[in-house]
Structure formats: structure tokens, C-alpha cells
MARVO-199782 format. One record per residue: residue number from 1; chain; x, y negated, z of N, C-alpha, C in turn. Coordinates in Angstrom, 1 decimal. Last residue first. Layout:
+-----+------+--------+--------+--------+--------+--------+--------+--------+--------+--------+
! pos ! unit !    nc1 !    nc2 !    nc3 !   cac1 !   cac2 !   cac3 !    cc1 !    cc2 !    cc3 !
+-----+------+--------+--------+--------+--------+--------+--------+--------+--------+--------+
! NUM !    A !      X !      Y !      Z !      X !      Y !      Z !      X !      Y !      Z !
...
+-----+------+--------+--------+--------+--------+--------+--------+--------+--------+--------+
***
This chain:
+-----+------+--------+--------+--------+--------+--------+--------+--------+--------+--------+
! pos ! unit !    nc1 !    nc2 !    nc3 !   cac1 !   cac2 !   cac3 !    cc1 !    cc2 !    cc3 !
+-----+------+--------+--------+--------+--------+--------+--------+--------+--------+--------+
! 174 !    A !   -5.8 !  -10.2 !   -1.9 !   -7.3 !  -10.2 !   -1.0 !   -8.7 !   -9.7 !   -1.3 !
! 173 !    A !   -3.9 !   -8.3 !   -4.0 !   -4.8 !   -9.0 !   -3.5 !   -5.7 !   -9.2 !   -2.3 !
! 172 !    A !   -1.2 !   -6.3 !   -3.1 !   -2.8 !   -6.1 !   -3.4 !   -3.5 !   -7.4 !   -2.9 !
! 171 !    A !    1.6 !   -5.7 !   -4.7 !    0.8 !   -6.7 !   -4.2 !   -0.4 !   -6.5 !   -4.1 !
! 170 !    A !    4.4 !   -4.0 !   -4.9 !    3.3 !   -4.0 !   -5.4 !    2.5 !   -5.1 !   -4.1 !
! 169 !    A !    7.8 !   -3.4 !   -5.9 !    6.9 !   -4.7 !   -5.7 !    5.4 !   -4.4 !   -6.2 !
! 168 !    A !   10.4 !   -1.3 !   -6.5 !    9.0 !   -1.7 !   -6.9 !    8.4 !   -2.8 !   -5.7 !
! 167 !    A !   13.9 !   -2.2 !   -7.0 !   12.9 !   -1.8 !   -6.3 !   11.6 !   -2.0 !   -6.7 !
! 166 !    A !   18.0 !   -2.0 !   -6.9 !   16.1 !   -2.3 !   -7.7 !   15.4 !   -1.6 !   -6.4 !
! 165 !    A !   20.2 !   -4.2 !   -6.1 !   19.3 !   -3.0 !   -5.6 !   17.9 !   -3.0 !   -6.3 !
! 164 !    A !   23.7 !   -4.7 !   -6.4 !   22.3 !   -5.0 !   -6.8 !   21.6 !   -3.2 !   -7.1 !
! 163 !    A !   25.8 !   -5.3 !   -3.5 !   25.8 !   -4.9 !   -5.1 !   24.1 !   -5.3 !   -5.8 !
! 162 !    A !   24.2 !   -5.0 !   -0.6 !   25.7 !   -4.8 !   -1.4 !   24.9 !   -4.2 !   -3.0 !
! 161 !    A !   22.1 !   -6.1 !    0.6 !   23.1 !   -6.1 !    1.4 !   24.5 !   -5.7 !    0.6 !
! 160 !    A !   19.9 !   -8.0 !   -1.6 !   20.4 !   -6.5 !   -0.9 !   21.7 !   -7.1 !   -0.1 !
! 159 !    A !   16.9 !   -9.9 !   -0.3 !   17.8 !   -9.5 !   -1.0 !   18.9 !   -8.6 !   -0.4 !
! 158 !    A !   13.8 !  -12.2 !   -0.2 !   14.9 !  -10.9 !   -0.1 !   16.2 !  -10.9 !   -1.2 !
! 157 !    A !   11.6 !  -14.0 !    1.3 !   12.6 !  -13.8 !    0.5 !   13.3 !  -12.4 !    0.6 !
! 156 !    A !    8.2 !  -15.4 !    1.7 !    9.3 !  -14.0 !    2.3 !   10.5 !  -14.5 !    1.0 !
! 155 !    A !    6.6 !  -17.2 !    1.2 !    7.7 !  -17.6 !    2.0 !    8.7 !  -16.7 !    1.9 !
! 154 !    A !    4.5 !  -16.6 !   -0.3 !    5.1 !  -17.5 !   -0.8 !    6.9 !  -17.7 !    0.4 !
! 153 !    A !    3.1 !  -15.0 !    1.8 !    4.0 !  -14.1 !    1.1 !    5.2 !  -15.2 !    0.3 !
! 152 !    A !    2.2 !  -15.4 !    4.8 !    2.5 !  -16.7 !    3.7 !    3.7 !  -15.7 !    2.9 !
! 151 !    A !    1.5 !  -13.2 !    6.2 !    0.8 !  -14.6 !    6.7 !    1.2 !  -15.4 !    5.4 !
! 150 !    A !    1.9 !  -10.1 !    4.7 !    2.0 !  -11.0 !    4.7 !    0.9 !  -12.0 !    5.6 !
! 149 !    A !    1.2 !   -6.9 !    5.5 !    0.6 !   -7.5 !    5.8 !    1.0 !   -9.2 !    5.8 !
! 148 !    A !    3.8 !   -3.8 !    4.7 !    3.2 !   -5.1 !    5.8 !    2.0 !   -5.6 !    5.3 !
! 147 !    A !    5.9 !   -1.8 !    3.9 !    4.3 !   -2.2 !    4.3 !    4.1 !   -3.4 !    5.1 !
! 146 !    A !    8.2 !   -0.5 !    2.1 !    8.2 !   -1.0 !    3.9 !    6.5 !   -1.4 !    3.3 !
! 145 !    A !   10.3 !    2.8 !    1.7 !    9.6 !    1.8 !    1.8 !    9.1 !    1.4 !    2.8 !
! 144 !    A !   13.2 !    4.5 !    1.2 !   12.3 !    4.1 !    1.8 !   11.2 !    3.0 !    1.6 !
! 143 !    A !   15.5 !    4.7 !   -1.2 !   14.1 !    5.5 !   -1.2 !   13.1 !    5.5 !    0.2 !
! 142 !    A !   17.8 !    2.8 !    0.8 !   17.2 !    3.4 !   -0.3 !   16.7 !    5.0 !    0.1 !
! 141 !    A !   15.9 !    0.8 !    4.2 !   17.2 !    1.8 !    3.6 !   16.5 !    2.6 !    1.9 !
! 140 !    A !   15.1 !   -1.9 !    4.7 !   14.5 !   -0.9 !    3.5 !   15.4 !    0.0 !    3.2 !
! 139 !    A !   14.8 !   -4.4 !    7.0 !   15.2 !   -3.0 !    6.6 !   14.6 !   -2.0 !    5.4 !
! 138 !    A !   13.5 !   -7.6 !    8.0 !   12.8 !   -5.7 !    8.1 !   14.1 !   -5.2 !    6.5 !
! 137 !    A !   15.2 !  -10.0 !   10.3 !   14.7 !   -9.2 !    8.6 !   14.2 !   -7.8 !    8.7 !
! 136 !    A !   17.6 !  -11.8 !   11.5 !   16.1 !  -11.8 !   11.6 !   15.4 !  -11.1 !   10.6 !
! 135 !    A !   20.3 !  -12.6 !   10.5 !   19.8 !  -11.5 !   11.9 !   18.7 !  -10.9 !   12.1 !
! 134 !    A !   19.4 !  -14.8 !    9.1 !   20.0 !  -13.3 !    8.5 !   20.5 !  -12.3 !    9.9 !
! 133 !    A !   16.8 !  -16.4 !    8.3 !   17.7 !  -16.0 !    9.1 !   18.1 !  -14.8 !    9.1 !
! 132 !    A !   16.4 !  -17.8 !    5.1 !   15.9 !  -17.1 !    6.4 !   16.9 !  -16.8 !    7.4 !
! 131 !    A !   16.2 !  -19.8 !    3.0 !   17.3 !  -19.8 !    3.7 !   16.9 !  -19.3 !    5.1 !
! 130 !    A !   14.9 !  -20.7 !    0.1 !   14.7 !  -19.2 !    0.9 !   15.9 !  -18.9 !    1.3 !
! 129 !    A !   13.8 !  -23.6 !    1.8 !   13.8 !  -22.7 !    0.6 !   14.5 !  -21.6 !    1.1 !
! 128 !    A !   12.3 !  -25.3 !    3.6 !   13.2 !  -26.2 !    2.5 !   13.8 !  -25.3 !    1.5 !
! 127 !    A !   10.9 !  -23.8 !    5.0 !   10.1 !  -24.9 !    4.2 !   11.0 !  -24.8 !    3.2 !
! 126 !    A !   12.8 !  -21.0 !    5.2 !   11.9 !  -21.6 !    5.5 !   11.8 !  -22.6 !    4.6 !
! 125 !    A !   11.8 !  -17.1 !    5.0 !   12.5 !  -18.5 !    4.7 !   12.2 !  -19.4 !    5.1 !
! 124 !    A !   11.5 !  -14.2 !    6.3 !   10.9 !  -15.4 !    5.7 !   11.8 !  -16.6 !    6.0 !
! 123 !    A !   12.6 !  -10.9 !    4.7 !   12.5 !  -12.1 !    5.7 !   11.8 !  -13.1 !    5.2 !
! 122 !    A !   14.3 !   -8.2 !    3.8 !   13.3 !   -9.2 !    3.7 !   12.9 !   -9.9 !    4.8 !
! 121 !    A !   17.0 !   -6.3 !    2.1 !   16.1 !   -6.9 !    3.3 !   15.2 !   -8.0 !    3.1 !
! 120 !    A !   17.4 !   -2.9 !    1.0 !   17.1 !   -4.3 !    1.1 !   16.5 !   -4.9 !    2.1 !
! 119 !    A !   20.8 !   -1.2 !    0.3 !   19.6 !   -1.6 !    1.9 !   19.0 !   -3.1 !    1.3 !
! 118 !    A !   23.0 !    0.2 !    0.0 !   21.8 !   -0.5 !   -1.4 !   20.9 !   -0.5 !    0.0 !
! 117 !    A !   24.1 !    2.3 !    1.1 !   24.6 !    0.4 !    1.0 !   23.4 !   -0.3 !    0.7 !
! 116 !    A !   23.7 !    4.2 !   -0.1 !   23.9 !    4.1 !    1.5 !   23.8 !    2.5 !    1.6 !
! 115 !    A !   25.2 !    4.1 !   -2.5 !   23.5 !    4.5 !   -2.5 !   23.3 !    4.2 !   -1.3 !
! 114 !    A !   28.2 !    4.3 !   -2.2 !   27.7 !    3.2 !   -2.6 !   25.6 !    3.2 !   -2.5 !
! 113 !    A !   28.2 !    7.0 !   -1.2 !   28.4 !    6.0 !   -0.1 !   28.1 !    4.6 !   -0.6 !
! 112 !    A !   26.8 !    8.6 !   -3.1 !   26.6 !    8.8 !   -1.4 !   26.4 !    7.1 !   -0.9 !
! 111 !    A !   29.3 !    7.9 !   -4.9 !   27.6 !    7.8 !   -5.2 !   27.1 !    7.6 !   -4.2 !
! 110 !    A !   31.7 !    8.8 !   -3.5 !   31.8 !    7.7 !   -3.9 !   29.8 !    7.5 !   -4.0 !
! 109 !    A !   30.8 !   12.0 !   -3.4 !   31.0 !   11.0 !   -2.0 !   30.8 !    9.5 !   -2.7 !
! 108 !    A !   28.5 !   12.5 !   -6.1 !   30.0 !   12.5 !   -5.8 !   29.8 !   11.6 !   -4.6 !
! 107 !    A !   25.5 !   14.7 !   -6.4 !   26.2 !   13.3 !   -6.2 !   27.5 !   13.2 !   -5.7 !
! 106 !    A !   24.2 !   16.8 !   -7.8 !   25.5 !   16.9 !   -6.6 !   25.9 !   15.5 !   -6.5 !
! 105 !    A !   22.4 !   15.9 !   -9.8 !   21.9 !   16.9 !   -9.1 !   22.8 !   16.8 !   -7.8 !
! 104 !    A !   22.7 !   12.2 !   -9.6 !   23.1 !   13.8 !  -10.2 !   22.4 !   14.6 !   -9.2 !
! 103 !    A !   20.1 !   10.2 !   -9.0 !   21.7 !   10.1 !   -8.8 !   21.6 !   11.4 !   -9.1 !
! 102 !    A !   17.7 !    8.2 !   -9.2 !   18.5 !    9.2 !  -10.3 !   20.0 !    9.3 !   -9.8 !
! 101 !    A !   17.6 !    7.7 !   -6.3 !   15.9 !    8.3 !   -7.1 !   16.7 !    9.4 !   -8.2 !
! 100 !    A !   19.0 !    5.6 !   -5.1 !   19.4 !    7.1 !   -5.2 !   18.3 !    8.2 !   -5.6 !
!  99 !    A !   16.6 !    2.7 !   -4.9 !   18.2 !    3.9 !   -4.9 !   17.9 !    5.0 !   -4.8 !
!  98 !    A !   14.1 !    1.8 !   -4.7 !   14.5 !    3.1 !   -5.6 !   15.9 !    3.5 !   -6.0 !
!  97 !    A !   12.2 !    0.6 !   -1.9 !   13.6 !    1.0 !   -2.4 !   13.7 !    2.0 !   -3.3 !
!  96 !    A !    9.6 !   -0.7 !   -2.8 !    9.7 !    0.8 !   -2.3 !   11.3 !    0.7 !   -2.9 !
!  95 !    A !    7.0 !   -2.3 !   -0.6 !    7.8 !   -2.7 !   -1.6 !    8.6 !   -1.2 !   -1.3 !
!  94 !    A !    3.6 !   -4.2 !   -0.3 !    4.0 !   -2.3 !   -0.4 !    5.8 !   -2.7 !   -1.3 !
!  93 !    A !    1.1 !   -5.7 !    1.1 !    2.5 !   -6.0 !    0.9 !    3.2 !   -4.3 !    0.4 !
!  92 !    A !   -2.1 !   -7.0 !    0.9 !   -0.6 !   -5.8 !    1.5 !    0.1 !   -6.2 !    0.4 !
!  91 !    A !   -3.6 !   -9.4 !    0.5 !   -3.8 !   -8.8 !    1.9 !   -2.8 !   -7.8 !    1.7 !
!  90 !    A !   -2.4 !  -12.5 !   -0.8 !   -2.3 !  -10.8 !   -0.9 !   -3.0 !  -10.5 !    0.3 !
!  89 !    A !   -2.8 !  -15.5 !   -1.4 !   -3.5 !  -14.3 !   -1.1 !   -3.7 !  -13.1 !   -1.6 !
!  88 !    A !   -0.8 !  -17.1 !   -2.2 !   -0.9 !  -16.5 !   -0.8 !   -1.9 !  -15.7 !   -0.5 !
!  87 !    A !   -0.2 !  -16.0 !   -5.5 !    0.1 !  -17.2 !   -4.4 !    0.1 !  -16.2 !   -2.9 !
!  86 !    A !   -1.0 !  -14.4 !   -7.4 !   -1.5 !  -14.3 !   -6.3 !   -1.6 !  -15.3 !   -4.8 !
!  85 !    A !    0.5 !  -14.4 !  -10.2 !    0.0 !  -15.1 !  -10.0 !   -1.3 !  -15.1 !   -8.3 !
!  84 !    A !    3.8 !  -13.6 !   -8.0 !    3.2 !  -13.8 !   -9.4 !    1.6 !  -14.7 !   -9.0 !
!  83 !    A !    5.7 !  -13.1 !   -6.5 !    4.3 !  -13.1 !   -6.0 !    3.1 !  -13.4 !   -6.9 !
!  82 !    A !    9.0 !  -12.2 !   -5.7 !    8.3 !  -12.5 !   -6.7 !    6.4 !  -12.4 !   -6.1 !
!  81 !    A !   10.8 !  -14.1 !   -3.1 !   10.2 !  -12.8 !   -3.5 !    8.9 !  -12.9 !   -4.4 !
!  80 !    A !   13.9 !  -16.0 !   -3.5 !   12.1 !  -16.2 !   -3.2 !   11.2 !  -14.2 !   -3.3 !
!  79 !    A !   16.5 !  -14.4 !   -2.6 !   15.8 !  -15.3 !   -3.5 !   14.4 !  -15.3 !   -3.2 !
!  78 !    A !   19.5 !  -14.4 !   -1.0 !   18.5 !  -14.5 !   -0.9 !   17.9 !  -15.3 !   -1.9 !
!  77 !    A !   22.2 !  -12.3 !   -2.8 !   21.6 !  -13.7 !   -2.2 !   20.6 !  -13.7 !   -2.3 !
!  76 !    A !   22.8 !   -9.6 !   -3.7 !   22.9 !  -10.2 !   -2.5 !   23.1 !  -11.7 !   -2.2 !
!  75 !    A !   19.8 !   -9.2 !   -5.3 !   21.2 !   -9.5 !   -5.7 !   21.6 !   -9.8 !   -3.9 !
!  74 !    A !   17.2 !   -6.9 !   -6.8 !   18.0 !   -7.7 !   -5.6 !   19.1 !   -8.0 !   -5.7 !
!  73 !    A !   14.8 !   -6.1 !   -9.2 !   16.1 !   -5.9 !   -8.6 !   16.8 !   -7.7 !   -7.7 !
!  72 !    A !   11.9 !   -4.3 !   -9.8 !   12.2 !   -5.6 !   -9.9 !   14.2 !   -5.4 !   -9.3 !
!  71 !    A !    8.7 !   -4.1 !  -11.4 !   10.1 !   -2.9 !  -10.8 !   11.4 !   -4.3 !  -11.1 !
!  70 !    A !    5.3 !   -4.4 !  -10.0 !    6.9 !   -4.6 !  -10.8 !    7.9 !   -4.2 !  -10.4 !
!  69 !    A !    2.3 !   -5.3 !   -9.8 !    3.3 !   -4.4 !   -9.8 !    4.5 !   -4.7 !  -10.4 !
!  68 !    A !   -0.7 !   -6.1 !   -8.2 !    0.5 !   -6.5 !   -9.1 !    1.8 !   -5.8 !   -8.6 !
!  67 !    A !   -4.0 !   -5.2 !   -9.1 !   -2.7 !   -4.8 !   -7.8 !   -1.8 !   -5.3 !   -9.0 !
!  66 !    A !   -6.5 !   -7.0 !  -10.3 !   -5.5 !   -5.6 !  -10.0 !   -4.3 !   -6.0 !   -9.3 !
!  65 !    A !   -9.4 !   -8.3 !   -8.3 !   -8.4 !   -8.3 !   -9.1 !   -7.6 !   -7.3 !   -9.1 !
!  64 !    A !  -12.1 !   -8.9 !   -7.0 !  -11.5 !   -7.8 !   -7.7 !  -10.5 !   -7.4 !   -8.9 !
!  63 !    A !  -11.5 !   -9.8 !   -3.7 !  -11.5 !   -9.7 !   -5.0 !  -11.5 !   -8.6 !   -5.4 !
!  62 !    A !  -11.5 !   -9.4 !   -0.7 !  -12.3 !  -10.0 !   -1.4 !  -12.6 !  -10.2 !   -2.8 !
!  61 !    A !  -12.0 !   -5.3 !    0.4 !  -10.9 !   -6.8 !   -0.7 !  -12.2 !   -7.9 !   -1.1 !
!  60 !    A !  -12.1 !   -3.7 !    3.5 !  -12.6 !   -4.8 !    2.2 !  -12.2 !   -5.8 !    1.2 !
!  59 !    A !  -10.0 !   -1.1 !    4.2 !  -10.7 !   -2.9 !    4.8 !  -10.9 !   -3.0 !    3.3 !
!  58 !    A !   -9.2 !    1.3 !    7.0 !   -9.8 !    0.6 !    5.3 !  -10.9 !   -0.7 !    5.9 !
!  57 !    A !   -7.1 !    3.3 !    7.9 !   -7.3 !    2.6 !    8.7 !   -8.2 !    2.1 !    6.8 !
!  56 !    A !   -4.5 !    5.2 !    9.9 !   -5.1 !    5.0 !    8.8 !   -6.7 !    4.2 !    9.2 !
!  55 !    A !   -1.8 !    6.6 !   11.4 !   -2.3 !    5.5 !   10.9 !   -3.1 !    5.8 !    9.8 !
!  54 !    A !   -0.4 !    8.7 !   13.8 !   -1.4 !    8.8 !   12.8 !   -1.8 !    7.6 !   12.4 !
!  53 !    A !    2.5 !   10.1 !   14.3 !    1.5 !    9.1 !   14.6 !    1.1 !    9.1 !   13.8 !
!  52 !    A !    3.7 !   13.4 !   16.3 !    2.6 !   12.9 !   15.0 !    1.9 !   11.5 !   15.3 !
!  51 !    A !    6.2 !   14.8 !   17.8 !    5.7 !   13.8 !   17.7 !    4.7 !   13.2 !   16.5 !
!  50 !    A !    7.4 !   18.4 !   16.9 !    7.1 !   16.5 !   16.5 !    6.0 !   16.2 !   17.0 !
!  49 !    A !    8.1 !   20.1 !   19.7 !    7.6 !   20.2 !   19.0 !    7.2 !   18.4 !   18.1 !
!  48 !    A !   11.7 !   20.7 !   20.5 !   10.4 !   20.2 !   21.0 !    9.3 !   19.9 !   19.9 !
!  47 !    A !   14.6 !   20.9 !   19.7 !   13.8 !   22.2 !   20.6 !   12.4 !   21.6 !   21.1 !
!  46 !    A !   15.0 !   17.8 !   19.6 !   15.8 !   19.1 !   19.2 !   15.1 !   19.6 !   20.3 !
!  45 !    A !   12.1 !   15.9 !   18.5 !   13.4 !   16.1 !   19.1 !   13.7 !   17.6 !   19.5 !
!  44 !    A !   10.8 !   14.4 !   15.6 !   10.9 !   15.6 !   16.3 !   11.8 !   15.6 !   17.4 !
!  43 !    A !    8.0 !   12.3 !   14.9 !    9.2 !   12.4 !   15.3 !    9.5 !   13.9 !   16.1 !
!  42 !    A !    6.4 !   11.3 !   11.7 !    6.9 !   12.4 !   12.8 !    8.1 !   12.3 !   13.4 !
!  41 !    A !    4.0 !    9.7 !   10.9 !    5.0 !    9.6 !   10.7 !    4.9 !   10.3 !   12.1 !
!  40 !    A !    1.6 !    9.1 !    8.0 !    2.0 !   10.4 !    9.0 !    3.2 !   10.0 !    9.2 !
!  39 !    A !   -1.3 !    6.9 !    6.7 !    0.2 !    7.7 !    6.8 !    0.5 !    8.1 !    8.1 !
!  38 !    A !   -3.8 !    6.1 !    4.4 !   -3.1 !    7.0 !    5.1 !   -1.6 !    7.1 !    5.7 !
!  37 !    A !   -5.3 !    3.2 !    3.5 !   -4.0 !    3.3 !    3.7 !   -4.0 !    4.7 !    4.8 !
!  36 !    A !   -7.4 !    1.1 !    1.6 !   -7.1 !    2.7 !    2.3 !   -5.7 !    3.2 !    2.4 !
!  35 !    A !   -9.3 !   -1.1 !    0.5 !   -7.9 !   -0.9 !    0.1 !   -8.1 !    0.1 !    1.7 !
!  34 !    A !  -12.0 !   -1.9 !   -2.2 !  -11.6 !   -1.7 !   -0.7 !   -9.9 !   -1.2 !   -0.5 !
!  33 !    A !  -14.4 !   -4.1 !   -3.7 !  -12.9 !   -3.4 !   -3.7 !  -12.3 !   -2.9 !   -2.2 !
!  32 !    A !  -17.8 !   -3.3 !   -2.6 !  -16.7 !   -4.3 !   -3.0 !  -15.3 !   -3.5 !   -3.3 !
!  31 !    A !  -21.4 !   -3.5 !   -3.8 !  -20.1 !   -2.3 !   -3.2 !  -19.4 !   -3.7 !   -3.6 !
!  30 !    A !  -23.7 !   -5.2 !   -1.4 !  -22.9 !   -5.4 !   -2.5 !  -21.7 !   -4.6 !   -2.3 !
!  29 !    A !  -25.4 !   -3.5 !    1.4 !  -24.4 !   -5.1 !    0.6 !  -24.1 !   -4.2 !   -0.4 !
!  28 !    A !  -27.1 !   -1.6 !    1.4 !  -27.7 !   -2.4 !    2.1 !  -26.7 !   -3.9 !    1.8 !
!  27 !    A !  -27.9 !   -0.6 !   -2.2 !  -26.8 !   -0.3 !   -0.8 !  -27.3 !   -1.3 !    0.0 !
!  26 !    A !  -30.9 !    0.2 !   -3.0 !  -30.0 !   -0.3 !   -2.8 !  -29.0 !   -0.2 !   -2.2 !
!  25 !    A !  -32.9 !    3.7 !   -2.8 !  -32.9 !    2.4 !   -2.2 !  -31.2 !    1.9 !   -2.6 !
!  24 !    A !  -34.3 !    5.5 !   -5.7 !  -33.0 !    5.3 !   -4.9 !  -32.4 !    3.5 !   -4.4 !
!  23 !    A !  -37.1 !    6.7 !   -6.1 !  -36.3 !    5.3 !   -5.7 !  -35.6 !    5.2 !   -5.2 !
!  22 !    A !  -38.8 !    8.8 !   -5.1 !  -38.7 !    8.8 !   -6.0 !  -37.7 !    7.8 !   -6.2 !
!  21 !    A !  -37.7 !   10.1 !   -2.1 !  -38.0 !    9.7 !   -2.6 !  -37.8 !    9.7 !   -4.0 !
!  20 !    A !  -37.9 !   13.3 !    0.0 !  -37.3 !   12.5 !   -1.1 !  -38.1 !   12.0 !   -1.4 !
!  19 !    A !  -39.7 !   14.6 !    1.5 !  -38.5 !   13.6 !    2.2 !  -37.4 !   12.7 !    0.9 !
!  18 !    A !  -39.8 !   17.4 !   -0.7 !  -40.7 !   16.7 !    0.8 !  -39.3 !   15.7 !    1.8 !
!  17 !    A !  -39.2 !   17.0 !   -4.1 !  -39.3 !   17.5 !   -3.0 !  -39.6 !   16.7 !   -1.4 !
!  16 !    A !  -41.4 !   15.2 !   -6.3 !  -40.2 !   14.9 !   -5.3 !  -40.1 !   16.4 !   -4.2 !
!  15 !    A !  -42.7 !   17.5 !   -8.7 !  -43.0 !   16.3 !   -7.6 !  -41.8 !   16.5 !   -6.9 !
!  14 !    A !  -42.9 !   18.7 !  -10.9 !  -42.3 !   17.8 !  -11.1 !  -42.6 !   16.8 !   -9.9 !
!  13 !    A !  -44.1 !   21.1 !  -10.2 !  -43.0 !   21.1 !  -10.2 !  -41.6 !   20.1 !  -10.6 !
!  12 !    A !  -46.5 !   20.1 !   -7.8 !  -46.2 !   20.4 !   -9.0 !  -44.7 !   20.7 !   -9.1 !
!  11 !    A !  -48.4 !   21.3 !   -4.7 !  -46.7 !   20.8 !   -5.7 !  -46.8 !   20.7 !   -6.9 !
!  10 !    A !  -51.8 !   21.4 !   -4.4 !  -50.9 !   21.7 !   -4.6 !  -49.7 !   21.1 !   -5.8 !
!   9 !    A !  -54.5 !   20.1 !   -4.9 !  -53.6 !   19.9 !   -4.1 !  -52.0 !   20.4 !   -3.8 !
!   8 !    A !  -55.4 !   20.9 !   -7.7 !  -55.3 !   19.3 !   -7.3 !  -54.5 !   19.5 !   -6.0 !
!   7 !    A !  -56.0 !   23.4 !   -6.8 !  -55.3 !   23.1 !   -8.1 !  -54.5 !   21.6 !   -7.7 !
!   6 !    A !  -58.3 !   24.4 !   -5.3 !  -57.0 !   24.1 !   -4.8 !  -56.1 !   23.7 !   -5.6 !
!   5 !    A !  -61.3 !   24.5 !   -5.5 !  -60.4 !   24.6 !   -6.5 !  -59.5 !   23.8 !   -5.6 !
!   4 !    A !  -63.1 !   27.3 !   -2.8 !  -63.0 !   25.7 !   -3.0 !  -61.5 !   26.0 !   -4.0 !
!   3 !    A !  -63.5 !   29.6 !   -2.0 !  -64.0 !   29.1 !   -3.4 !  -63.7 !   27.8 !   -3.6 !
!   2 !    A !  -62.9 !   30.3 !   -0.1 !  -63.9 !   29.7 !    0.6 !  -64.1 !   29.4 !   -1.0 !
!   1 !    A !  -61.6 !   33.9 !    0.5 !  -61.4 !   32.6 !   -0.1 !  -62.7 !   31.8 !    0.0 !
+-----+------+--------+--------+--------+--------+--------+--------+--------+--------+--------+
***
């Protein structure tokens, strides 16, 4: 030993480990609301192994408002599609057919075949009101759901193809 006091140079046990800072730097922006969308859809054909498309995909909300929700029902005439206080700026669209959710453990054919029906559709209307074209529309067989991405949600209209169809309605802000 050279006798020199090595005290002073040595770790304490209250010092940073080596590469850490004392100061946990800022985020380089402001955190914001974000919206994340997974989904898997398979196609199989007989004796071949599924088809897997993969979407997923996250984007930035400009707000931070809550998602608007509602369990809502369809008559078969076209009506405005509820948008509450969001007007036109949603960035998604999420609506989820809930036929045949509570039908009996054995559903009777008659159940089957009226649940089969309950299809809602949606479309956009035009200026003068929710008079879309009825060739023209996205499909929601019950207990499916549809996704989109509205341009002018104030425009979409819907409604079922037979009898009246509930369904959830959720809206995510921009």
C-alpha cells in the first residue's frame, strides 16, 4: 500500500450507480391520449392451414376527453346516428351488434331465424337528411362489430333490416 487515504475516492452507497443519473430527464413532448387498436382476422380453407391478418397500429388523441358510449337500438328506418356531444370530431368509430348475446342456452329455430335478421346497417346520408343509399352500407350481422374511422360522423345514419336491433355505440374522440 502507498499509504495514501482512499476514503474520499471511493462509492458511497448513496451514489448513483455508473450511467445513472441523479434527474430523471423530461419526455422529449408532452404524454398525450393515445388510442391502440389490435386485431386478428383468420381465414381458413378446408385442409389448409388459416390465413392470419394482422392489424395494429396507435395514434395520438388530440384530446382528453372520455370515449362516448351507449347501448342504443335501431328501428328499420334510417335515423341520424347518435354523436352526442363530439360533433365531427371522433377519430374511431366502434359500433357492436348485440343480437343474440341473451338467447337461451338452445335457442328455438323461430329465435335463430328472427336473431339472423337483426343486421344493422350504416351509411351516410346526405345534406338534406338521413336519406343514404340503400344499396350503399357496411353490414353488422348480430354479435359482430364494425370499426371505422368517420370523415363526417354527423352524416352516418343507421338502421336494422328487420324488427329493432340494439347495439353499443362507442366514439373516441380526436
Amino acid at each position: 500500500m502507498s499509504g495514501e487515504d482512499t476514503r474520499d475516492t471511493l462509492p458511497s452507497i448513496d451514489d448513483p450507480c455508473p450511467g445513472e443519473s441523479e434527474e430523471v430527464s423530461p419526455p422529449k413532448r408532452p404524454l398525450q391520449d393515445r388510442l391502440t387498436v389490435v386485431s386478428h382476422v383468420y381465414h381458413q380453407r378446408v385442409g389448409r392451414n388459416p390465413k392470419v391478418i394482422e392489424c395494429k397500429f396507435t395514434r395520438d388523441l388530440e384530446s382528453r376527453q372520455q370515449v362516448y358510449e351507449r347501448e342504443l337500438e335501431a328501428t328499420e328506418e334510417w335515423q341520424p346516428l347518435d354523436h352526442g356531444w363530439l360533433k365531427d370530431s371522433v377519430r374511431m368509430l366502434v359500433i357492436t351488434n348485440q343480437e343474440g348475446q341473451n338467447l337461451q342456452v338452445h335457442p328455438t329455430d323461430e329465435e335463430r331465424e328472427a336473431t339472423a335478421k337483426r343486421v344493422l346497417c350504416l351509411a351516410y346520408g346526405s345534406n338534406n337528411g338521413p336519406h343514404p343509399c340503400l344499396d350503399c352500407c357496411w353490414l353488422v350481422p348480430p354479435g359482430e362489430s364494425f370499426q371505422g374511422f368517420p370523415s363526417q360522423i354527423s352524416q352516418l345514419c343507421i338502421r336494422s333490416q328487420s324488427g329493432i336491433t340494439e347495439y353499443t355505440l362507442y366514439l373516441i374522440p380526436r
